[in-house]
C-alpha positions in Angstrom: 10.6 15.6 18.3 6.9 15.1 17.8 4.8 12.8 18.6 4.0 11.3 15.1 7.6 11.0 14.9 8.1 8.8 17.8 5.3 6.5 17.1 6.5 5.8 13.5 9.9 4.8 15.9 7.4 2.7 18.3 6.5 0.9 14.8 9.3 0.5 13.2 11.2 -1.3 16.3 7.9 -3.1 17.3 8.7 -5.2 14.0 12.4 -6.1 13.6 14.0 -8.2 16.0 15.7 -5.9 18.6 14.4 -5.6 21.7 16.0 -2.1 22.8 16.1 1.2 21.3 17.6 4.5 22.0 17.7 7.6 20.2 19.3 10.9 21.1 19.1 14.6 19.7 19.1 17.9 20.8 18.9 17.2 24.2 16.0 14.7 23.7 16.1 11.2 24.3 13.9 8.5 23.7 14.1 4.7 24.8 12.0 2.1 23.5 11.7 -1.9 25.4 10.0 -4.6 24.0 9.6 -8.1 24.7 9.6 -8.5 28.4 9.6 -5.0 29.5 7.4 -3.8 32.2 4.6 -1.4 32.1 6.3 1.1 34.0 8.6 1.0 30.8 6.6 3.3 28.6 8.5 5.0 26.0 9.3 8.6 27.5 10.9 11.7 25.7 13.1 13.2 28.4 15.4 16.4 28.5 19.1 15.6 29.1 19.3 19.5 30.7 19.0 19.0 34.4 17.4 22.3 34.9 15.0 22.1 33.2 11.9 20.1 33.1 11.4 16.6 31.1 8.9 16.9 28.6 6.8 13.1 28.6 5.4 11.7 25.3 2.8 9.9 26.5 1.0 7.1 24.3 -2.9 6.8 24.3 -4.0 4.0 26.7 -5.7 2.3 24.2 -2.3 1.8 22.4 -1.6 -2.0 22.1 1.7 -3.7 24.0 4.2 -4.6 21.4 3.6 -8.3 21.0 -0.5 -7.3 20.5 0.4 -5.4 17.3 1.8 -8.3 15.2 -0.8 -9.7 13.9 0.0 -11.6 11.0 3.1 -14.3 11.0 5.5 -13.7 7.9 4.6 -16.7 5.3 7.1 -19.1 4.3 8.5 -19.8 0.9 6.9 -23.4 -0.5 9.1 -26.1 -0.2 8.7 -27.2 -3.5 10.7 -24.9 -5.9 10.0 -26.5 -9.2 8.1 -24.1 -11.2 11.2 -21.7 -10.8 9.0 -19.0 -8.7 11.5 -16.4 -7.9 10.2 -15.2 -4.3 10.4 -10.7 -4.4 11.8 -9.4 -0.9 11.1 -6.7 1.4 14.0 -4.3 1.3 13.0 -3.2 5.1 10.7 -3.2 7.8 7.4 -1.1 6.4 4.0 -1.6 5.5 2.9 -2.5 1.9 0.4 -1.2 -0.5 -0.3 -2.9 -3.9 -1.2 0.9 -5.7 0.3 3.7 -5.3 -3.2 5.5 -3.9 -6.3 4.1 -2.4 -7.8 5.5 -5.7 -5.8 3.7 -8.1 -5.4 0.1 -9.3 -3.0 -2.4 -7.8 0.5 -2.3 -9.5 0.3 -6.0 -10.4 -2.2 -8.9 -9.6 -1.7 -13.0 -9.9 -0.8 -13.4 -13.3 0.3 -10.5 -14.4 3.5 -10.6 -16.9 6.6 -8.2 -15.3 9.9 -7.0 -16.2 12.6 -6.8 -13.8 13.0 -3.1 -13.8 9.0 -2.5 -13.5 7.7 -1.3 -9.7 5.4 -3.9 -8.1 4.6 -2.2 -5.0 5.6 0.4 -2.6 6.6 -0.2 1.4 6.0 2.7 2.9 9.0 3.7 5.7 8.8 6.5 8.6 6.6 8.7 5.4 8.4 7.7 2.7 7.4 5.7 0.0 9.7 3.0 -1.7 8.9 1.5 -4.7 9.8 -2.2 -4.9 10.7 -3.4 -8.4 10.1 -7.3 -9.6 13.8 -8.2 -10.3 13.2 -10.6 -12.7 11.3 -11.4 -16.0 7.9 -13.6 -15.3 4.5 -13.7 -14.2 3.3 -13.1 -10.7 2.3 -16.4 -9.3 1.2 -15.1 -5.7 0.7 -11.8 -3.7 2.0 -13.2 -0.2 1.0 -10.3 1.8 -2.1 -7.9 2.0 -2.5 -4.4 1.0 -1.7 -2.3 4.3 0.1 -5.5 6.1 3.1 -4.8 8.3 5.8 -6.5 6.5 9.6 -7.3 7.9 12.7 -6.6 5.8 13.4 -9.8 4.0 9.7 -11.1 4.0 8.8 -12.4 0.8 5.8 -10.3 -0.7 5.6 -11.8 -4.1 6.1 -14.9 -6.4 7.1 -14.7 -9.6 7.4 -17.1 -12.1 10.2 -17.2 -14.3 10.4 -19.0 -17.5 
């Protein structure tokens, strides 16, 4: 298991709700803590052969604790519904990017008219891209959530309008 590999793990738990992780293979085990854990609980890669030696994946000390790398709350839904805004979820714990490269345009932006089938962003999950699509006929009434933001499965990330 690399390195890159576990810290996409490290992020991925850092943001949903569990407090524990363990993950197994070949002889390889990792175990995450969060939320109360101690600093002598740094995540380490260990062999499960006695005889041989445990290999350490250690993080950079510069690496923030787990309640240092959320920094943004996930925004509620307004209270008042009346203008039928239809709020579009996060299928999963990712980040989100409004284009699909730094070099391109946004997919959408407030006030654009969508179809329910067309692809208003992408959350990006342990390297792979998912394209999110609006659901619904309307017009986006709100981005909720900024381009490269951490976002939490079932965080709203859009509003749209529907007629």
């Amino acid at each position: 298991m690399k390195i890159q590999e576990i810290r996409e793990i490290i992020k991925l738990v850092d943001n949903s709700s569990i407090d524990e992780f363990t993950y197994e293979s070949e002889g390889t085990k990792v175990k995450l803590r969060k939320n109360g854990a101690s600093a002598t609980d740094a995540p380490v890669a260990q062999s499960a052969a006695p005889a041989a030696p445990a290999p350490v994946a250690a993080m950079p000390a510069a690496t923030p604790k787990a309640e240092e790398m959320v920094s943004e709350e996930v925004p509620e839904l307004p209270a008042n519904n009346s203008e039928n805004l239809h709020p579009i979820l996060s299928p999963m714990v990712g980040t989100f990017y409004q284009s699909p490269s730094p070099e391109e345009p946004a997919y959408v932006q407030p006030g654009a008219k969508v179809k329910a089938d067309q692809v208003v962003c992408i959350v990006e999950a342990m390297k792979l891209f998912n394209e999110i699509e609006a659901e619904v006929d309307g017009e986006i009434a709100e981005i909720l959530v900024k381009d490269g933001q951490l976002v939490e499965y079932g965080q709203p990330l859009f509003l749209v309008k529907t007629n």
